[in-house]
N, C-alpha and C positions, 0 to 999 in steps of 0.2 A: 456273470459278467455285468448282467444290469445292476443286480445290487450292489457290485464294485464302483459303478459309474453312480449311483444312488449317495454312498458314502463320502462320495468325494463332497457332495452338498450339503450334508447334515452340519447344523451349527454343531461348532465346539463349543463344548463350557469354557470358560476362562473365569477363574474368580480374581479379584482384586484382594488386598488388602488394603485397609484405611488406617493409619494410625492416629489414634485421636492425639491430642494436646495433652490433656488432662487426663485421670482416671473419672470413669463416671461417676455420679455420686448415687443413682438409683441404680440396681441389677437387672432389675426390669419391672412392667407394670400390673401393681395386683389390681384386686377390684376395688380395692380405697382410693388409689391411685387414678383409678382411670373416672370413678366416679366425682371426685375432687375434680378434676380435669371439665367434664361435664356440668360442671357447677361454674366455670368462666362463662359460658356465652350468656348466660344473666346479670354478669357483674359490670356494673357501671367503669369501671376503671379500665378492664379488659376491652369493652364497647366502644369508649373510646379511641386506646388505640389499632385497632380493628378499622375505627373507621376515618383514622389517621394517616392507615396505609393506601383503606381506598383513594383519599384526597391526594395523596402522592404518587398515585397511579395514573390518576386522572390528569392530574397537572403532567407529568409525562406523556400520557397521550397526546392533550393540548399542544405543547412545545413541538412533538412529533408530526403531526399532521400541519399545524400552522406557523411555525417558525424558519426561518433560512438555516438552513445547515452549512459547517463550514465544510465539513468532508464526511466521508462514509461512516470515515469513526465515531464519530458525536452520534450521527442515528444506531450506528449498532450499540451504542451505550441507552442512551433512548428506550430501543427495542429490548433488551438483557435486563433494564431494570422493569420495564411493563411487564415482560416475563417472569422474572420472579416475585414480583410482590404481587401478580394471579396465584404461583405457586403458593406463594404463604397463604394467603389466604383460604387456598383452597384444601388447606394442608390441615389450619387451624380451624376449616367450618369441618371436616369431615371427623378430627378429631376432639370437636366440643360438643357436637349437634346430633354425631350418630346415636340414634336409640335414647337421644335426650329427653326425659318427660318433661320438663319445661320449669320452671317454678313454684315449689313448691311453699305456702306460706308456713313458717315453723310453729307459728302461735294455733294456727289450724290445724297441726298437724297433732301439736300436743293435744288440743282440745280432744280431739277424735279417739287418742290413745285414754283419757282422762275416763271419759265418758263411757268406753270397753271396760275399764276396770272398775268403773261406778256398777256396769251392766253386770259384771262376776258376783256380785257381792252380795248375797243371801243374808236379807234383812230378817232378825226375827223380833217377834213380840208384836205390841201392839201400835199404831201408828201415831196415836197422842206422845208416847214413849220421847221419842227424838226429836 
């Protein structure tokens, strides 16, 4: 009896379907992919606008807090868009930043590889020679 009374409060599954617009154009994300990806939060273009959305988040706060509202509607617009451009945000730091080593310089990088394969190289004779 109790676990009848139990069942009646267990969440249901319900799934959704979404239909997109478009087909996608990726299948999903390999490791090129996702490390491409991690290579935005160093890119001056991306940074920018990054922090284009902040400024438009803010400026929505501003208006929210210190502006006359005509009706409920204009603040719940206010409020929906301060919510979702936290969500962007937080969407694109979690998937630029996770596990990001940071910047890597290439010319340094090459240098390091150069200099390993200088290291392999079994010089012979004598050192006047070369």
């Amino acid at each position: 009896m109790f676990e009848r009374v139990l069942s009646l409060f267990k969440p249901k599954v319900v799934y959704k379907i979404v239909e997109l617009p478009q087909a996608r154009t990726q299948s999903g994300w390999s490791e090129e992919l996702r490390a491409s990806v991690k290579t935005l939060a160093h890119h001056p273009g991306f940074l920018a606008v990054i922090d284009k959305l902040r400024v438009q988040r803010a400026t929505l706060q501003s208006q929210l807090t210190s502006s006359f509202h005509k009706d409920l509607r204009q603040v719940d617009y206010l409020q929906a868009g301060i919510f979702w451009l936290s969500w962007v945000e937080k969407v694109v730091n979690q998937t630029t930043q996770s596990g990001s080593q940071g910047y890597i310089d290439p010319e340094a990088e090459e240098a390091a590889a150069i200099k390993a394969i200088n290291d392999q190289i079994e010089k012979i004779g004598s050192p006047n020679q070369f």
